[in-house]
C-alpha positions as CSV (number, residue, x, y, z in Angstrom):
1,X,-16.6,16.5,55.9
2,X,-13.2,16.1,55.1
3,X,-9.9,17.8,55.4
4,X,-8.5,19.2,52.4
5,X,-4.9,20.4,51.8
6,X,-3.3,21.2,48.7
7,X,0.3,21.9,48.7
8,X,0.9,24.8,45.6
9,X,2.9,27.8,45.5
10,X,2.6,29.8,49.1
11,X,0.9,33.0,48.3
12,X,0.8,36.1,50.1
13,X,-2.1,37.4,48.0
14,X,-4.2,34.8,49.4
15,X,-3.0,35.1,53.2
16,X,-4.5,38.8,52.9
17,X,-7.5,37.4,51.5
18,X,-8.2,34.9,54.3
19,X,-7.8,37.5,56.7
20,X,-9.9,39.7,55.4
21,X,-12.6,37.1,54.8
22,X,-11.9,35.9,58.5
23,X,-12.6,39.2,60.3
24,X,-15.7,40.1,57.4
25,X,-17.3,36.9,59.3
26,X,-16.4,38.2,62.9
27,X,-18.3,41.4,61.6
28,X,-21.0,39.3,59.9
29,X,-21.4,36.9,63.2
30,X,-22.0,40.1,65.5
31,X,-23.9,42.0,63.6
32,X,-26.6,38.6,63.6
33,X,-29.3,38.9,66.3
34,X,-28.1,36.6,69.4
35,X,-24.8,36.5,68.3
36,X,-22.6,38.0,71.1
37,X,-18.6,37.0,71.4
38,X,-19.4,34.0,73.2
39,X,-21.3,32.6,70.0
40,X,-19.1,33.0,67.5
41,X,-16.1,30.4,66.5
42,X,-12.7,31.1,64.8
43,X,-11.7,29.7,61.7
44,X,-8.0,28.8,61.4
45,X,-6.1,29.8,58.6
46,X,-3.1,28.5,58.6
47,X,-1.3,25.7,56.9
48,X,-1.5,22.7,59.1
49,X,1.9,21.0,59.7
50,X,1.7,18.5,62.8
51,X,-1.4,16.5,62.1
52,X,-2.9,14.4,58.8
53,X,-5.3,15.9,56.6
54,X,-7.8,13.3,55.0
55,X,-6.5,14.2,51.7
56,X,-3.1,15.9,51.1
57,X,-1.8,16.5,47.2
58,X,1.4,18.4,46.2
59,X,1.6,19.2,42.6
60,X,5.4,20.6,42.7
61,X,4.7,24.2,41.5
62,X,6.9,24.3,44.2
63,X,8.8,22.1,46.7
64,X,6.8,23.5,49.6
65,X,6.2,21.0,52.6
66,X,9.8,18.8,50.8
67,X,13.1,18.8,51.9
68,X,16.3,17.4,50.3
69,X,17.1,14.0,50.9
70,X,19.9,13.4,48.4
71,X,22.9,11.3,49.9
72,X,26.3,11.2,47.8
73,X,25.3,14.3,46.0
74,X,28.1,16.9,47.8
75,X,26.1,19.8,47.4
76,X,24.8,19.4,44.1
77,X,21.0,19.5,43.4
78,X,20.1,17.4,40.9
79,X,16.3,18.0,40.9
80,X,14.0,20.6,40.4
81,X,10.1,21.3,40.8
82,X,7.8,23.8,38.2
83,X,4.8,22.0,37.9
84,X,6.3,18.8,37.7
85,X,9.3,17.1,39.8
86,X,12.0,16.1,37.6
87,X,14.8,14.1,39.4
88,X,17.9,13.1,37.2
89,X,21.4,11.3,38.0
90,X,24.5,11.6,36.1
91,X,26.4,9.0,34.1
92,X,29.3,7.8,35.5
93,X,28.4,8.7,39.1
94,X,26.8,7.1,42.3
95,X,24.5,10.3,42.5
96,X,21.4,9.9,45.3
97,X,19.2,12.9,45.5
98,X,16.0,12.7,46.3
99,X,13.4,14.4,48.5
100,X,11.2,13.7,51.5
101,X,8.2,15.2,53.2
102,X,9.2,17.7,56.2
103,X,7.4,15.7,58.7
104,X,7.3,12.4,59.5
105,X,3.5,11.7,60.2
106,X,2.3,9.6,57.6
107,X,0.5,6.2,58.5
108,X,-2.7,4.3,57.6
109,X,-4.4,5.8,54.4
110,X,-3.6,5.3,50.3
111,X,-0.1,6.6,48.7
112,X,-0.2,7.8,45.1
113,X,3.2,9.1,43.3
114,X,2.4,9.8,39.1
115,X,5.7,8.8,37.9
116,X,6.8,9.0,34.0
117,X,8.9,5.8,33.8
118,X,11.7,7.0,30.3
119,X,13.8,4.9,28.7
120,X,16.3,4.1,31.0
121,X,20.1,3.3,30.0
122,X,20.9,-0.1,28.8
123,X,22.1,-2.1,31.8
124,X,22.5,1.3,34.0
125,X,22.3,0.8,37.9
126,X,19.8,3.4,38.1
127,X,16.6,3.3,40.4
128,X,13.0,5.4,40.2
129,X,12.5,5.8,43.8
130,X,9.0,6.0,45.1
131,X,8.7,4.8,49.0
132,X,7.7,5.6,53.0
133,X,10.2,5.5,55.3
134,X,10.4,5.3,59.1
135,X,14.3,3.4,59.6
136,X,16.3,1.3,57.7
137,X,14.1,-1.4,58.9
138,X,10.9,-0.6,58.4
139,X,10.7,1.0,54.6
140,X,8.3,0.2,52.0
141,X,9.4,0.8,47.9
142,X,9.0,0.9,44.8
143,X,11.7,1.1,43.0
144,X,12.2,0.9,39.2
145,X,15.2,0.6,37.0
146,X,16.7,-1.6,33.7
147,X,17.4,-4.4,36.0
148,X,20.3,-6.8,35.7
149,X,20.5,-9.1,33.1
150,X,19.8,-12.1,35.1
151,X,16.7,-10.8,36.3
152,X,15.3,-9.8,32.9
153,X,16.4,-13.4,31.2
154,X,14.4,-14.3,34.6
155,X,11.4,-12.6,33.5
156,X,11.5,-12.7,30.1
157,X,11.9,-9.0,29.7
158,X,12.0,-7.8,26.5
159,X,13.4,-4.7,25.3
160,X,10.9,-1.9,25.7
161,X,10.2,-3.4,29.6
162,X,12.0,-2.3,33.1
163,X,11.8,-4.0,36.4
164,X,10.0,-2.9,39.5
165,X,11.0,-4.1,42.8
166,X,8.2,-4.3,45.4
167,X,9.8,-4.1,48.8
168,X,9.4,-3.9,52.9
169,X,13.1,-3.5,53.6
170,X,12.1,-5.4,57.0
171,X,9.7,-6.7,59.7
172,X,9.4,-8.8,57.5
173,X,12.0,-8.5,54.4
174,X,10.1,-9.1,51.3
175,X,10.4,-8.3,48.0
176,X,8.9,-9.3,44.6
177,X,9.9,-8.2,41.1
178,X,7.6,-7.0,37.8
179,X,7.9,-5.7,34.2
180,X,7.0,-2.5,33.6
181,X,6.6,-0.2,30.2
182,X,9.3,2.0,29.3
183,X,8.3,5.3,27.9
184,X,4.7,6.3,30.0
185,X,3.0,7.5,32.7
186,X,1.8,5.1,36.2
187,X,0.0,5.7,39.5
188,X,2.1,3.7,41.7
189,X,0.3,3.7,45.2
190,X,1.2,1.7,48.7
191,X,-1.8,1.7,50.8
192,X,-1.2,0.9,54.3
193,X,-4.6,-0.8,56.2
194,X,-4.2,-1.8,59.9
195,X,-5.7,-5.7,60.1
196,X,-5.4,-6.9,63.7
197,X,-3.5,-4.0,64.9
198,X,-0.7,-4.2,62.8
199,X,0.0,-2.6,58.9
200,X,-1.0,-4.9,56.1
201,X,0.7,-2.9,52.9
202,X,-1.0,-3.2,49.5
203,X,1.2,-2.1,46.7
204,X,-0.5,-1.2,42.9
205,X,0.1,0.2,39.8
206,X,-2.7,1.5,38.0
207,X,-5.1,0.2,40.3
208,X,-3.7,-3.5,39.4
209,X,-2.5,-4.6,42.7
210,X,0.6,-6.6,42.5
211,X,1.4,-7.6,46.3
212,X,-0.4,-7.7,50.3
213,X,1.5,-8.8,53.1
214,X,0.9,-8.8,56.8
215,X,3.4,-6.3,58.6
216,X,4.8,-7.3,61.9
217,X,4.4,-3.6,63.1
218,X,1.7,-0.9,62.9
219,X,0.6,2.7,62.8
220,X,2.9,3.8,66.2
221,X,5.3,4.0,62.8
222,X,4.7,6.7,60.8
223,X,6.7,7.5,58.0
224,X,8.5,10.1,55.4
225,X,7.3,10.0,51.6
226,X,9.8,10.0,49.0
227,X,10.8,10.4,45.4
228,X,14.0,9.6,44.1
229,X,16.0,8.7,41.6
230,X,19.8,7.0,42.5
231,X,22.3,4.3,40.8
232,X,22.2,2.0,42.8
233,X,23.3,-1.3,42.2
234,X,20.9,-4.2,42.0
235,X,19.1,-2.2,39.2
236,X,21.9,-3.2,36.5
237,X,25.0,-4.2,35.3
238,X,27.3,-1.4,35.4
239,X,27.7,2.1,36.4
240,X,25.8,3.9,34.4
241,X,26.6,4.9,31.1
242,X,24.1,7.9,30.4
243,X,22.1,10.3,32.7
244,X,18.8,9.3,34.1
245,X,15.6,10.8,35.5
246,X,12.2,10.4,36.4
247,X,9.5,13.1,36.1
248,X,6.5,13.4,39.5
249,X,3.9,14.9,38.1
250,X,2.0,14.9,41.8
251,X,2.4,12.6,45.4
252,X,-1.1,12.6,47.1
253,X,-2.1,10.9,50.4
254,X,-5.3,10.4,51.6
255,X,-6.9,8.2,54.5
């Protein structure tokens, strides 16, 4: 059977409850023939923190289990979570926030972000953030944006696509560019297999996978999940002109 976590909103209503249902089956266990308190085991309650689930989801009622991982941002917060994680950037700024797990555990198993892509500013150097992270060399993205205009004319973007970057940041560098919808919702997932004891990284949207390669490391790295959004600038031609976001609706892992 598998183990099930699903990060919500922490409730203290429902730590009384598992309480009381946890010493109702102590009184339940003893008051069985042949049950003595050597027979009996104890269920644990609490929230694990230090080991993988088989299934994790956070749905952003809240940002419980997420901390801030916003660089260039001096303070500000420029994201918020209420049933869906909205991250935005500011025009005319280099604004970075974004937010990772707590813990850095995270290894073999499938990555799903739901991510509403928007119509993004025209030639803004703005980037949709979705990736693992261990170090600055071993990193795996996605990572969305209006691209520059020599990439589109590359791709023969038209006007209602974007550009997503598929990337290991190293060990080995690759990365490999797509067209993408403005204006909708996609599952973007990485799933991370181990083939002859190292990582081979599958990257997806919507199911459709779009690039494998063989990873020179394996699952003695474990990684961070994030979301961001950040102008950066290989997404465009120009600082951007408008504000930007991206809206999470849920991250999920699961081996």
């Amino acid at each position: 059977m598998k183990n099930i976590i699903i990060y919500n909103q922490p409730n203290k209503t429902s730590n009384l409850k598992n309480l009381i249902r946890f010493f109702g089956f102590v009184i339940f266990a003893l008051s069985v023939p042949g049950c003595s308190y050597n027979t009996y085991s104890i269920v644990e309650f609490e929230k694990p923190i230090k080991y993988i689930n088989d299934y994790t989801r956070w749905d952003f009622e809240t940002l419980y289990g997420w901390v801030d991982g916003s660089q260039n941002m001096n303070e500000v917060i420029n994201y918020n979570g209420n049933g869906v994680l909205n991250i935005y950037t500011r025009a005319n700024t280099w604004d970075r926030p974004k937010i990772r797990t707590k813990d850095r555990i995270y290894n073999t198993g499938k990555y799903s972000w739901r991510v509403f892509v928007p119509e993004m500013g025209v030639g803004d150097m703005t980037s949709i953030g979705a990736f693992l992270y261990f170090d600055e060399s071993h990193e795996l993205d996605f990572e969305i944006g209006y691209g520059t205009s020599a990439v589109r004319q590359n791709l023969n973007a038209t006007i209602d696509d974007l550009i997503v970057y598929t990337t290991s940041q190293g060990n080995p560098y690759n990365t490999a560019k797509h067209k993408i919808k403005r204006n909708q919702w996609y599952t973007l997932e990485i799933e991370l297999l181990v083939v002859n004891g190292k990582y081979q990284a599958v990257w997806s949207i919507d199911n459709s996978e779009l690039v494998r390669l063989d990873l020179s490391y394996g699952s003695s790295i474990p990684f961070y999940i994030f979301c961001s959004v950040e102008n950066l600038t290989f997404l465009g031609d120009h600082i951007p002109h408008q504000d930007n976001y991206a809206l999470f609706d849920y991250v999920e892992f699961s081996k």
